[in-house]
N, CA, C and O atoms as a DFTB+ gen file, in Angstrom:
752 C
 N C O
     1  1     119.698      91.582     104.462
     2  2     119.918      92.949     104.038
     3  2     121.408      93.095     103.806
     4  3     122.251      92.891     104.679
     5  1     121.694      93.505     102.426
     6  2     123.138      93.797     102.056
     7  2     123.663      94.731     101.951
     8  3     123.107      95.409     101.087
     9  1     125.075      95.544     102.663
    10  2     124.818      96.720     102.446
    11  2     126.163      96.584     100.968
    12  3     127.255      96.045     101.146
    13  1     125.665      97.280      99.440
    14  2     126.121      96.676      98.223
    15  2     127.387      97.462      98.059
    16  3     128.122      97.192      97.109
    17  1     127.786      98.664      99.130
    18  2     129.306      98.947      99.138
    19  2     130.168      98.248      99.187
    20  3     130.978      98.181      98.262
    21  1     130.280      97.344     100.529
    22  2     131.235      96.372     100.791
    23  2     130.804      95.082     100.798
    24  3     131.541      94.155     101.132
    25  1     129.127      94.876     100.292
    26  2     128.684      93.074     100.417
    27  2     128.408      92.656     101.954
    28  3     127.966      91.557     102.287
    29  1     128.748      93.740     102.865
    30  2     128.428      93.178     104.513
    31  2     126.949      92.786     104.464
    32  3     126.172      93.335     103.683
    33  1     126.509      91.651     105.470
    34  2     125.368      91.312     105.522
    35  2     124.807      92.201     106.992
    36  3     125.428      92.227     108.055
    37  1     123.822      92.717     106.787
    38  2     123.465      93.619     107.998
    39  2     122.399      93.271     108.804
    40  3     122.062      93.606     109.940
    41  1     121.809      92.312     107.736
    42  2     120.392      91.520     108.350
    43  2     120.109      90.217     108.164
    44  3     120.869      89.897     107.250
    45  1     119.371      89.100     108.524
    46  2     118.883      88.085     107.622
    47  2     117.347      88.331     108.668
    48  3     117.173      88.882     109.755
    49  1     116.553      87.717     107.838
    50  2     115.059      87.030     107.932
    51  2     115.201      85.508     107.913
    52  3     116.036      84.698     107.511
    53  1     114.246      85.484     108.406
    54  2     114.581      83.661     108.198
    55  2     112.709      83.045     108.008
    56  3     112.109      84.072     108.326
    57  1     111.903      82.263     107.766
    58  2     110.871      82.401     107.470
    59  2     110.799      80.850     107.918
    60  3     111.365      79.874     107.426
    61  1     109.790      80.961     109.172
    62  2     109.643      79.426     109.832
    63  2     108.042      79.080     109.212
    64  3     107.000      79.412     109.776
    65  1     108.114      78.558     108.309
    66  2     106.945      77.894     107.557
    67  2     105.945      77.397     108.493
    68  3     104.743      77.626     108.357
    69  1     106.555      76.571     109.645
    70  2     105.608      76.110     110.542
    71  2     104.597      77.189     111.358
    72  3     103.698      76.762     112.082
    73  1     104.801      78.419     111.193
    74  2     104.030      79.825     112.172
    75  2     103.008      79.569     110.620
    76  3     101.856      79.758     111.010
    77  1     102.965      79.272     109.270
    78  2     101.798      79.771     108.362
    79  2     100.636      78.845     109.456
    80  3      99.604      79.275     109.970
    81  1     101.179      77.611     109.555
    82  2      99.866      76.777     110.337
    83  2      99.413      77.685     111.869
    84  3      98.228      77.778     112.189
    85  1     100.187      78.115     112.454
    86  2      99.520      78.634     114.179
    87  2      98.979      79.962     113.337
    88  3      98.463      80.717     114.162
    89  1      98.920      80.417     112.260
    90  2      98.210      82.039     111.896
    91  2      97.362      81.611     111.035
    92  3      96.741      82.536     110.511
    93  1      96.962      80.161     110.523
    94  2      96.365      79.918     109.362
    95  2      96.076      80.619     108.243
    96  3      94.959      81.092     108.035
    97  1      97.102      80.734     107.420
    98  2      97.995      81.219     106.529
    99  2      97.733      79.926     105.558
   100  3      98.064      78.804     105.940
   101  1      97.142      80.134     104.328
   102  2      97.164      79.155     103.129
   103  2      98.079      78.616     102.725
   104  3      98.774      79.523     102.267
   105  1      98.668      77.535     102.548
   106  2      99.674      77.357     102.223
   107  2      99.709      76.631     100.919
   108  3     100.738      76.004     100.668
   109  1      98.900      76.627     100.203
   110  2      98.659      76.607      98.633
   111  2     100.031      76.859      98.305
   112  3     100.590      77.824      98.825
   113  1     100.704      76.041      97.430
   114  2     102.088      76.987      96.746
   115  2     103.218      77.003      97.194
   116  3     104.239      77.350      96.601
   117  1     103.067      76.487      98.674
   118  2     104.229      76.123      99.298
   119  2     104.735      75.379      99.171
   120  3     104.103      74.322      99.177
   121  1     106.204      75.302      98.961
   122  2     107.244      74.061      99.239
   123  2     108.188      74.334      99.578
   124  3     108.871      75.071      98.867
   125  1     108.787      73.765     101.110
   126  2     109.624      73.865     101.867
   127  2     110.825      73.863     101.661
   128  3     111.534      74.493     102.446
   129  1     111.484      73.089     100.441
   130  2     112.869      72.808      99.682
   131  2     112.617      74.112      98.492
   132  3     113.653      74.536      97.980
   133  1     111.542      74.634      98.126
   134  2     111.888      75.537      96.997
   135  2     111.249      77.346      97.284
   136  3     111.013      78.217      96.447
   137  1     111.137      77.375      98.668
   138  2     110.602      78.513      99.036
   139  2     111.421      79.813      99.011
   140  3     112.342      79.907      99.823
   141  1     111.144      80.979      98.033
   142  2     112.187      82.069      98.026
   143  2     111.407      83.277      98.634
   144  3     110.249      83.469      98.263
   145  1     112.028      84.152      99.611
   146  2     111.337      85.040      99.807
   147  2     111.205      86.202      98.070
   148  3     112.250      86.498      97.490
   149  1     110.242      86.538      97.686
   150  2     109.871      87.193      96.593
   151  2     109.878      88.838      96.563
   152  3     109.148      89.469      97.327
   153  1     110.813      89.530      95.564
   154  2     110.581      91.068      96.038
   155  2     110.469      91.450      97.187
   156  3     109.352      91.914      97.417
   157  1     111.260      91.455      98.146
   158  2     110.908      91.797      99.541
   159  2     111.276      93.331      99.904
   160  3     112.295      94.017      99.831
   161  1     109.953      93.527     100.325
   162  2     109.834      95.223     100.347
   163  2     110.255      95.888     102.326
   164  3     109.535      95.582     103.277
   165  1     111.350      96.652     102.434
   166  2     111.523      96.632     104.038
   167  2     111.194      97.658     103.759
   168  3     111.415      98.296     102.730
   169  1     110.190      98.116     105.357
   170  2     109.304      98.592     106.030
   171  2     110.180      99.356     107.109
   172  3     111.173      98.740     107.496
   173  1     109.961     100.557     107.627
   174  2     110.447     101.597     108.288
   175  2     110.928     100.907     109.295
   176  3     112.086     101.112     109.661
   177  1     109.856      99.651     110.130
   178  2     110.297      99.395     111.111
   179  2     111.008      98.058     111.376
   180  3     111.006      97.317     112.360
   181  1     111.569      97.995     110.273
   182  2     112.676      96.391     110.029
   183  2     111.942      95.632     109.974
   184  3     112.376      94.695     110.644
   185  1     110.345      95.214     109.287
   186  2     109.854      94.022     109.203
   187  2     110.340      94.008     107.331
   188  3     110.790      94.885     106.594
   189  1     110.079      92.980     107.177
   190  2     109.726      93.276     105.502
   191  2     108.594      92.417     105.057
   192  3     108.298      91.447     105.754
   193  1     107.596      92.801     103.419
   194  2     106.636      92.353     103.377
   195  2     107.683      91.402     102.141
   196  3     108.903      91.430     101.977
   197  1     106.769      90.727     101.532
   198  2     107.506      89.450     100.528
   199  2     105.862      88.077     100.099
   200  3     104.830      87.675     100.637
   201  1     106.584      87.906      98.924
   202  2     105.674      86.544      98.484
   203  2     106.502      85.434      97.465
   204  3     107.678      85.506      97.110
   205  1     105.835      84.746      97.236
   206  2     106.295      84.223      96.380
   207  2     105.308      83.097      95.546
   208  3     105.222      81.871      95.611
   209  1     104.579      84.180      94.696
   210  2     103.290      83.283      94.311
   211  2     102.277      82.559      95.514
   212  3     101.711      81.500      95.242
   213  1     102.102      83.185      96.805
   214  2     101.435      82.684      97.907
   215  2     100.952      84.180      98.408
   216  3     101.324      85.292      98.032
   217  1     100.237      83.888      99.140
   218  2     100.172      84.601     100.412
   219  2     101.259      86.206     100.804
   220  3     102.466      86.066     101.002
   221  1     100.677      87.439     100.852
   222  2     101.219      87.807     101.221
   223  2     102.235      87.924     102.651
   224  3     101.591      88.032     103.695
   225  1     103.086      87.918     102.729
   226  2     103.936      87.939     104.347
   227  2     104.551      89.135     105.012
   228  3     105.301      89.852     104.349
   229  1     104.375      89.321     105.875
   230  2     104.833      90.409     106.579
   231  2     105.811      89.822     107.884
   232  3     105.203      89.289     108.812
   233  1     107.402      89.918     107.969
   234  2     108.033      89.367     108.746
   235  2     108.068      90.331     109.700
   236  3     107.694      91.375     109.165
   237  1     108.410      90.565     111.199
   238  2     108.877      91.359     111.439
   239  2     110.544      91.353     112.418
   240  3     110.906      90.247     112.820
   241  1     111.196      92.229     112.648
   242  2     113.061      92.138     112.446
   243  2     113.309      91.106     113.294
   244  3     114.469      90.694     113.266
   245  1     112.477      90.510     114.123
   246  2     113.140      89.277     114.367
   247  2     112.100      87.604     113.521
   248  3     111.653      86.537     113.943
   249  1     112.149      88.102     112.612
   250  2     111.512      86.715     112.071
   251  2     110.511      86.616     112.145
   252  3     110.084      86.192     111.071
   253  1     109.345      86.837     113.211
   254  2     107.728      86.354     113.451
   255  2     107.395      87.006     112.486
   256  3     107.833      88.096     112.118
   257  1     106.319      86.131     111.871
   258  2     105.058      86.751     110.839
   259  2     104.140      87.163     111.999
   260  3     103.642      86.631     112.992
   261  1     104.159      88.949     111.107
   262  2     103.270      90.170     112.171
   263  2     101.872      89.646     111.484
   264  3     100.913      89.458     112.233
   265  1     101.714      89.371     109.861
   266  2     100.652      89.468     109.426
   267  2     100.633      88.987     108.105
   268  3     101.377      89.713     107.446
   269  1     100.107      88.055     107.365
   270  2      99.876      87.828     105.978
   271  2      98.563      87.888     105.635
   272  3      97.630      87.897     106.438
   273  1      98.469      87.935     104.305
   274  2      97.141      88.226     103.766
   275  2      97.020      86.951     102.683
   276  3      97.944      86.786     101.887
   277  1      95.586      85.840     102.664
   278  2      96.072      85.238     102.201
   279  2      95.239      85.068     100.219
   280  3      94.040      85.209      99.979
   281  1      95.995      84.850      99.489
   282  2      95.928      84.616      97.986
   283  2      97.204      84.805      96.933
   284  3      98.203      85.343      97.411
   285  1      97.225      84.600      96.218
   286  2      98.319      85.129      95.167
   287  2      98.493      85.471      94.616
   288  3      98.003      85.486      93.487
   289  1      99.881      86.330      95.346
   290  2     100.695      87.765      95.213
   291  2     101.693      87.155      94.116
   292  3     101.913      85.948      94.015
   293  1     102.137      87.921      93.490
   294  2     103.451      88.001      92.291
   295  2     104.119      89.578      92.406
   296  3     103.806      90.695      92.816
   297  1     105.125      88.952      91.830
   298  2     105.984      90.168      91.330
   299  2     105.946      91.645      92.124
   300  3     105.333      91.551      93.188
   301  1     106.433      92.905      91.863
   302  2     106.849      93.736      92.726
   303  2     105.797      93.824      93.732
   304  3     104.690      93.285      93.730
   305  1     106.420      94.722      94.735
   306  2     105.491      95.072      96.095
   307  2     106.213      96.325      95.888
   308  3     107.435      96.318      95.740
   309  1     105.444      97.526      95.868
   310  2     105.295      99.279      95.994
   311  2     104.361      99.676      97.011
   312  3     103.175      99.360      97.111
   313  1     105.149     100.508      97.846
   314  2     104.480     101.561      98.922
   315  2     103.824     102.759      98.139
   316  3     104.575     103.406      97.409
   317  1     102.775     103.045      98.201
   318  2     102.041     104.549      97.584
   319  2     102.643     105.822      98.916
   320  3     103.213     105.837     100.007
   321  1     102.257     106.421      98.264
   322  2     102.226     108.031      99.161
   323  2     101.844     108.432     100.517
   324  3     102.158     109.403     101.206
   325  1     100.561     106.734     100.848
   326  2      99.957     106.868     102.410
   327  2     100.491     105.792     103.055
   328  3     100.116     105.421     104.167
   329  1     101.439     105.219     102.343
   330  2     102.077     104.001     103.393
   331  2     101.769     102.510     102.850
   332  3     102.478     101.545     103.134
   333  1     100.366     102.435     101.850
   334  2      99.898     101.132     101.686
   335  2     100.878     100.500     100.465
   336  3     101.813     101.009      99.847
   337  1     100.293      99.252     100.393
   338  2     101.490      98.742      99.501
   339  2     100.344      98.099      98.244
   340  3      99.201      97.683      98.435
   341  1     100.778      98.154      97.501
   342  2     100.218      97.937      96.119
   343  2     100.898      96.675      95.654
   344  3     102.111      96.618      95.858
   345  1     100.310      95.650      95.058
   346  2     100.816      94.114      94.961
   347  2     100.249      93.367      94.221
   348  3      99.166      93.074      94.729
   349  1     100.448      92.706      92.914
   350  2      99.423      91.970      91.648
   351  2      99.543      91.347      92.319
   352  3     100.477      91.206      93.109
   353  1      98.024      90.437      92.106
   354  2      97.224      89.559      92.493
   355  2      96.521      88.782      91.283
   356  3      95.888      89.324      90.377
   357  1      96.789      87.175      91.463
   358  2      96.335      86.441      90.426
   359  2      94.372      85.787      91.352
   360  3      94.100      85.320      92.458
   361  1      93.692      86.068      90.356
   362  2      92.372      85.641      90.967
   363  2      91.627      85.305      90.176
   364  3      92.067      85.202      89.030
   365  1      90.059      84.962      90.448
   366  2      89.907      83.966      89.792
   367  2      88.608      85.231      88.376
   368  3      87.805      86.097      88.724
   369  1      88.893      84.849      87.151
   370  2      88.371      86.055      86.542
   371  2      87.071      86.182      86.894
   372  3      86.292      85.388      87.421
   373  1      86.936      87.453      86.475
   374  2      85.733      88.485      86.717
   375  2      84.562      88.187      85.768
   376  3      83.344      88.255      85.935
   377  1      85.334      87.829      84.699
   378  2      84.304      88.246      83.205
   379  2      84.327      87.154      82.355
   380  3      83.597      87.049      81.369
   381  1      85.454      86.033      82.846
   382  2      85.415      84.960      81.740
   383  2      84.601      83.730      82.128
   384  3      84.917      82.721      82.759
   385  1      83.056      84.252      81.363
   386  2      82.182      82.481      82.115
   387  2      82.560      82.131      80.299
   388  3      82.714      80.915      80.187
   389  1      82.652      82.501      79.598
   390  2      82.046      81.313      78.374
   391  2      83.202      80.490      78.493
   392  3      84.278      80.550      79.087
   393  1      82.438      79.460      77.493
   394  2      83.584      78.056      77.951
   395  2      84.960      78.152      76.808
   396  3      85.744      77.210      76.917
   397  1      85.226      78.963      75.982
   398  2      86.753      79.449      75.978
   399  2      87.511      80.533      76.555
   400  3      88.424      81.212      76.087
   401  1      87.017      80.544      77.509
   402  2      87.714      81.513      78.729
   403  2      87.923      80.888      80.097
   404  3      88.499      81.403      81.055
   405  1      87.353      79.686      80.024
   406  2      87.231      79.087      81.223
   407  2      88.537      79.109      82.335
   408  3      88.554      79.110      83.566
   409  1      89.843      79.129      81.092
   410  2      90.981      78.808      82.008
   411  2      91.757      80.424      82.449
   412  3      92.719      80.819      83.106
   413  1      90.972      80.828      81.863
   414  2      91.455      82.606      81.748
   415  2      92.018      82.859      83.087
   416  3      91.145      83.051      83.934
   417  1      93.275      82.915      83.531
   418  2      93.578      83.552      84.697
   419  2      93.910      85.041      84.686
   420  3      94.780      85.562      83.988
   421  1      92.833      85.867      85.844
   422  2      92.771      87.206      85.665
   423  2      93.565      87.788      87.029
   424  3      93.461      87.358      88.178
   425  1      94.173      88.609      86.668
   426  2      94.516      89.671      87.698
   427  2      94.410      90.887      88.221
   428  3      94.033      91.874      87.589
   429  1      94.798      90.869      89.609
   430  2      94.035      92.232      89.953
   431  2      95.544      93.327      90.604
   432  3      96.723      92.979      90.668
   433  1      94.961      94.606      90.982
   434  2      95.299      95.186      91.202
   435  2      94.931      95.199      93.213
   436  3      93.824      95.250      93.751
   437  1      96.118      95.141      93.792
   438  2      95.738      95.210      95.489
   439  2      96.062      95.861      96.267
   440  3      97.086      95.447      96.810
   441  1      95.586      97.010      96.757
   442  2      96.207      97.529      98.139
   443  2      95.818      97.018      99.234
   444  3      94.685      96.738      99.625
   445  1      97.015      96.889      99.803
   446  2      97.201      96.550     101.115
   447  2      97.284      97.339     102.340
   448  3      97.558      98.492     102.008
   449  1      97.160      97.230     103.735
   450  2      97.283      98.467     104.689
   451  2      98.618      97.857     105.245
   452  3      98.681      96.640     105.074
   453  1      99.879      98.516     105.976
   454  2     100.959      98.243     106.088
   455  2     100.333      97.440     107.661
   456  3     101.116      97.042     108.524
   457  1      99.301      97.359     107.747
   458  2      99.185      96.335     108.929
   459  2      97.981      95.058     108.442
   460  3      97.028      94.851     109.193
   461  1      98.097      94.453     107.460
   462  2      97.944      93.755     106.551
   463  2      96.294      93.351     106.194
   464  3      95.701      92.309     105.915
   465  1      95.995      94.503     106.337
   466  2      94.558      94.587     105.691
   467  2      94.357      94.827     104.277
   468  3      95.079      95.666     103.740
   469  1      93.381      94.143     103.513
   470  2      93.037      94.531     102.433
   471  2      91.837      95.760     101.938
   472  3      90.627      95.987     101.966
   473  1      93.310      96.411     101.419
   474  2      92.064      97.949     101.448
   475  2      90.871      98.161      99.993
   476  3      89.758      98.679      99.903
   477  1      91.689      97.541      99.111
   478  2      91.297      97.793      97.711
   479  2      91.634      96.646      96.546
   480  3      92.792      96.234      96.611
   481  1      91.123      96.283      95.890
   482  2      91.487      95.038      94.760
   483  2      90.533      95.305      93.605
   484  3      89.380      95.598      93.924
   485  1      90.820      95.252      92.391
   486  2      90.079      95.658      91.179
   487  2      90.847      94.523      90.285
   488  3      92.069      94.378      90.261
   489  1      89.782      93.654      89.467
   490  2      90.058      93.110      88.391
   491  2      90.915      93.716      87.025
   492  3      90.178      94.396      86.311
   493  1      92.124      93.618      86.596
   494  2      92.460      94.334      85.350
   495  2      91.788      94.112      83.983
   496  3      91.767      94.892      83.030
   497  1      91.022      92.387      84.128
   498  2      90.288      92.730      82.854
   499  2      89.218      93.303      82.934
   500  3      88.720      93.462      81.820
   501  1      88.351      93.873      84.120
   502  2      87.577      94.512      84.345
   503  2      87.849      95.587      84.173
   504  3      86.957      96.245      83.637
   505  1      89.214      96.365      84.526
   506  2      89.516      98.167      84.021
   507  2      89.250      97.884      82.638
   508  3      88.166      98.150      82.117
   509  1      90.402      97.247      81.910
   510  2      90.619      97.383      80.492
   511  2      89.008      97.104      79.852
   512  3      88.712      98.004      79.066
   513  1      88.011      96.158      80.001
   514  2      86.712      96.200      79.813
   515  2      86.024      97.189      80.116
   516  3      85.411      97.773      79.222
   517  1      85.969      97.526      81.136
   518  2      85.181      99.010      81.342
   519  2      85.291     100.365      81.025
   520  3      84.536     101.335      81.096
   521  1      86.745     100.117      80.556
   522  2      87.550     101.111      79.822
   523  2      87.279     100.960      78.445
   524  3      87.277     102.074      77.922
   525  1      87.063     100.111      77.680
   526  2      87.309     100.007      76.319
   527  2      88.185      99.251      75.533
   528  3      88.266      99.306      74.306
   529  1      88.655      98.741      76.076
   530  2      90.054      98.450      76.038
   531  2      89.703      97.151      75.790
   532  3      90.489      96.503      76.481
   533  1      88.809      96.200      75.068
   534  2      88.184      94.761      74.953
   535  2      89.206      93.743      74.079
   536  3      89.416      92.535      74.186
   537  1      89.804      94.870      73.074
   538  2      90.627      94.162      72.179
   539  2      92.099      93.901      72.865
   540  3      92.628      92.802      72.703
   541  1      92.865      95.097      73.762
   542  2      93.794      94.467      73.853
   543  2      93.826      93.659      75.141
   544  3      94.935      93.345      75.572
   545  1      92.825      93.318      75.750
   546  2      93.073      92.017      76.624
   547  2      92.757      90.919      75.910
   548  3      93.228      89.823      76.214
   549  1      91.669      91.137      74.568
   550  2      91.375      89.517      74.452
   551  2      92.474      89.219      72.889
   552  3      92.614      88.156      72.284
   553  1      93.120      90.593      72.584
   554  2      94.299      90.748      71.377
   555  2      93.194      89.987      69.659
   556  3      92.057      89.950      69.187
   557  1      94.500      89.579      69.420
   558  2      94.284      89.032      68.183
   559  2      95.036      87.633      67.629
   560  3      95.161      87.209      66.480
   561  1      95.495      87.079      68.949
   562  2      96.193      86.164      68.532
   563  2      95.635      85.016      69.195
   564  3      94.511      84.849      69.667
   565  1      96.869      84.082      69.127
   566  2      95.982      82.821      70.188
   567  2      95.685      82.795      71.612
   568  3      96.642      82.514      72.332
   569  1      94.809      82.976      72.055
   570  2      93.999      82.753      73.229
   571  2      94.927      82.119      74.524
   572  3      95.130      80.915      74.370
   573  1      95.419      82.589      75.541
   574  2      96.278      82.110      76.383
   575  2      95.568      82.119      77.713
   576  3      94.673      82.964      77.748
   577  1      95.716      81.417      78.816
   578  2      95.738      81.208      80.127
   579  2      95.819      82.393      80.958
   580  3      95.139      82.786      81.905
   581  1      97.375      83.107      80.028
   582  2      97.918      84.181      80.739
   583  2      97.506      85.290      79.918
   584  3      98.075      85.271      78.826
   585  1      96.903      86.015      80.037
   586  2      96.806      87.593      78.761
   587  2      97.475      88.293      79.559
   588  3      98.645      88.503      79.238
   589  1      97.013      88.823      80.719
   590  2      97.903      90.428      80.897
   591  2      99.196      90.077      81.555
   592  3     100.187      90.739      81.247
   593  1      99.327      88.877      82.638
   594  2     100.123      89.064      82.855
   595  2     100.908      90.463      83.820
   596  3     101.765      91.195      83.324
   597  1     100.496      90.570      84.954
   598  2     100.626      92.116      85.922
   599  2     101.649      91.520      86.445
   600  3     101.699      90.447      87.046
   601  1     103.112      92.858      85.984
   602  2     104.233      92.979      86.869
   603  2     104.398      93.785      87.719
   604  3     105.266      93.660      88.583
   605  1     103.597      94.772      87.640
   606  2     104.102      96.284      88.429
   607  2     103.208      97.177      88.799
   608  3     102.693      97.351      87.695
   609  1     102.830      97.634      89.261
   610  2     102.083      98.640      89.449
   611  2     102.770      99.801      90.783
   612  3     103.156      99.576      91.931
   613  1     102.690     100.926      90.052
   614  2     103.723     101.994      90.555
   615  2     103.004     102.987      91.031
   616  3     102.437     103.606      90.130
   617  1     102.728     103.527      92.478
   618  2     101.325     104.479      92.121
   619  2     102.386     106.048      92.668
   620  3     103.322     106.227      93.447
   621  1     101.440     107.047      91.588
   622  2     102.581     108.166      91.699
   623  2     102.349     108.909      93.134
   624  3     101.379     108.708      93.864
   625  1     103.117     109.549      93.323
   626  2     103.694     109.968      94.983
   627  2     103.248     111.237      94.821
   628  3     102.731     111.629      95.867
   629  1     103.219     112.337      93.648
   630  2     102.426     113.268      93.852
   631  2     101.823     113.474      92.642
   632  3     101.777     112.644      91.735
   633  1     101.155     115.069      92.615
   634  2     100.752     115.527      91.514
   635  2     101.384     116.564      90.777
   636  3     101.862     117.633      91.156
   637  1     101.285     115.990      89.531
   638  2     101.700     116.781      88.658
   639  2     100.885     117.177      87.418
   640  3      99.748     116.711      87.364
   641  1     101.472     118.308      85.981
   642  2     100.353     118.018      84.806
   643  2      99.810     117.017      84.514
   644  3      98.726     116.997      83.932
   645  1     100.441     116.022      84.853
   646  2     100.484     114.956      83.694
   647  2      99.752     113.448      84.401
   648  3      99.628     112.344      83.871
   649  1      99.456     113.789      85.416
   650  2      99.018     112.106      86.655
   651  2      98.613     113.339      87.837
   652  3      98.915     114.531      87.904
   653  1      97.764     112.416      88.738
   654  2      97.436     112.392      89.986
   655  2      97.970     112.217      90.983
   656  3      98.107     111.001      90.850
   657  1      98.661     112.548      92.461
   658  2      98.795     111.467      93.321
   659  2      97.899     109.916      93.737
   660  3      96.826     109.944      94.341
   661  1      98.193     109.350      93.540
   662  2      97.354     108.023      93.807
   663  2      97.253     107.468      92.606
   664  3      97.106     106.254      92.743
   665  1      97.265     107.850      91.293
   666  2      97.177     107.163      90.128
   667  2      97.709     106.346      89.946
   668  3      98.827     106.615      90.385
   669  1      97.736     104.697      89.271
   670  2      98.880     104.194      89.320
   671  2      98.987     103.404      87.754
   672  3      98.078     103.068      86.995
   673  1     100.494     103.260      87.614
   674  2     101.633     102.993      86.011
   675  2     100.940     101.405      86.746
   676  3     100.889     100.883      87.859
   677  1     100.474     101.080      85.293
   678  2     100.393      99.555      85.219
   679  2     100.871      98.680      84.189
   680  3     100.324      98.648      83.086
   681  1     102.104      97.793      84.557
   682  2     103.063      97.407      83.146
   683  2     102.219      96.051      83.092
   684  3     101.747      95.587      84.130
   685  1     102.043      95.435      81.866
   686  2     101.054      94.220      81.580
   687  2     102.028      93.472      80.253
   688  3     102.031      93.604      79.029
   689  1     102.531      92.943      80.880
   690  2     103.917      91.805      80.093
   691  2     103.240      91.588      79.079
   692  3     103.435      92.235      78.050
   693  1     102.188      90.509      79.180
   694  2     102.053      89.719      78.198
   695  2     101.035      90.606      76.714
   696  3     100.481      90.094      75.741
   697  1     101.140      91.971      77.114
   698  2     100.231      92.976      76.185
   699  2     101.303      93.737      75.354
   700  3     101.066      94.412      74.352
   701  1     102.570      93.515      75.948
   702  2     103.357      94.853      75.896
   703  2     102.993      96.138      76.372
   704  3     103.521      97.102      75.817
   705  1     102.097      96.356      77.403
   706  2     101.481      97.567      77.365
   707  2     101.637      98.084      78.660
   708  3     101.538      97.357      79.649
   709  1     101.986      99.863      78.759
   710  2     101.745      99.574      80.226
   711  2     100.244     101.173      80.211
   712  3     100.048     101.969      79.293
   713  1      99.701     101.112      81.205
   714  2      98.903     102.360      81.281
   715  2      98.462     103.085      82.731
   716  3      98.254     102.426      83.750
   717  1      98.374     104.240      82.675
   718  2      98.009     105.211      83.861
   719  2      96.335     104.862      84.333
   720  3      95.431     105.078      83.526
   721  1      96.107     104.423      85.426
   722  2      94.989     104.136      85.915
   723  2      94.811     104.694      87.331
   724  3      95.528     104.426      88.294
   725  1      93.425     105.760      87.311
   726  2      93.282     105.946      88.530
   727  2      91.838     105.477      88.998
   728  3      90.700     105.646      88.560
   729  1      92.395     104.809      90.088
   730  2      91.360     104.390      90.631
   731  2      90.044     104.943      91.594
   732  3      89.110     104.238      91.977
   733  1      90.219     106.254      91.845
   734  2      89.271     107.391      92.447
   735  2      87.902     107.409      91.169
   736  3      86.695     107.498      91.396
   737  1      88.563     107.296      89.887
   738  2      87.683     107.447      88.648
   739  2      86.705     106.201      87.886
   740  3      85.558     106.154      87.440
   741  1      87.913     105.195      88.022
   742  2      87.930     103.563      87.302
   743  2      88.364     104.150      86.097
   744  3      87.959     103.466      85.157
   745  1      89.114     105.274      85.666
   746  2      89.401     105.430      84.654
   747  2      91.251     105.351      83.873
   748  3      92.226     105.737      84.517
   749  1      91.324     104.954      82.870
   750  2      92.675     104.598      82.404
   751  2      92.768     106.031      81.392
   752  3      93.776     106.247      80.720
């Protein structure tokens, strides 16, 4: 933890790989010489959560993993309005059996409970499919591994005209696209 006035270091984490084996913790993805803690999100009570294409982790201020959840997490980690944390998730697709989809890697949408339960997970090519939305996941161009591609998902903190509390901004790289999805509805 840096504080970015003066560059003082106020905290470190340190992440003893050997605790994934005593919590049996997947370690798919791991490598010991190239391990970065990922987006690391701190938590009221000095733990912080973090990934890095693995397993979610939950440190707490002196180093022990309180709790991970295990599959793979990417890119940001966001707290919603009740505390949980919201976190893309790469899994295995929902909808792609024919055999040019085979390699289709799909992602989901995940809440988490800040004591590392999994509360909620929804396929995104399943919204955008159930939504309508058929063309811009499967586009018009050449056929990739990666289509959506989930960086972010932002869920709003209250209500207003325009969104829900709980709704959440979903940015999808590889679409250019991002869209309002609430999940109380399944609707975008």
């Amino acid at each position: 933890l840096l504080r970015l006035t003066d560059s003082k270091i106020l905290h470190t984490w340190v992440l003893n790989l050997d605790q994934l084996k005593d919590k049996h913790i997947s370690q798919d993805g791991f490598k010991k010489n190239e391990f970065r803690m990922i987006h690391p999100l701190l938590l009221d009570d000095g733990s912080i959560v973090f990934q890095n294409g693995t397993p979610l982790i939950n440190l707490d201020l002196h180093s022990n993993i309180k709790w991970a959840v295990n599959g793979n997490f990417h890119h940001s980690i966001e707290l919603d309005a009740d505390g949980n944390i919201w976190v893309p998730t790469i899994i295995d697709s929902s909808f792609a059996k024919p055999y040019y989809l085979k390699l289709f890697s799909d992602e989901a949408l995940s809440e988490i409970s800040t004591g590392g339960k999994l509360l909620y997970r929804k396929s995104v090519a399943d919204i955008l499919l159930e939504n309508g939305y058929r063309g811009l996941l499967l586009g018009v161009g050449p056929l990739t591994t990666d289509q959506v591609h989930l960086n972010c998902i932002q869920s709003a903190l209250t209500t207003t005209k325009y969104w829900q509390k709980g709704d959440l901004l979903i940015s999808l790289r590889h679409r250019s696209t991002i869209f309002l999805y609430r999940p109380t509805t399944n609707k975008i």
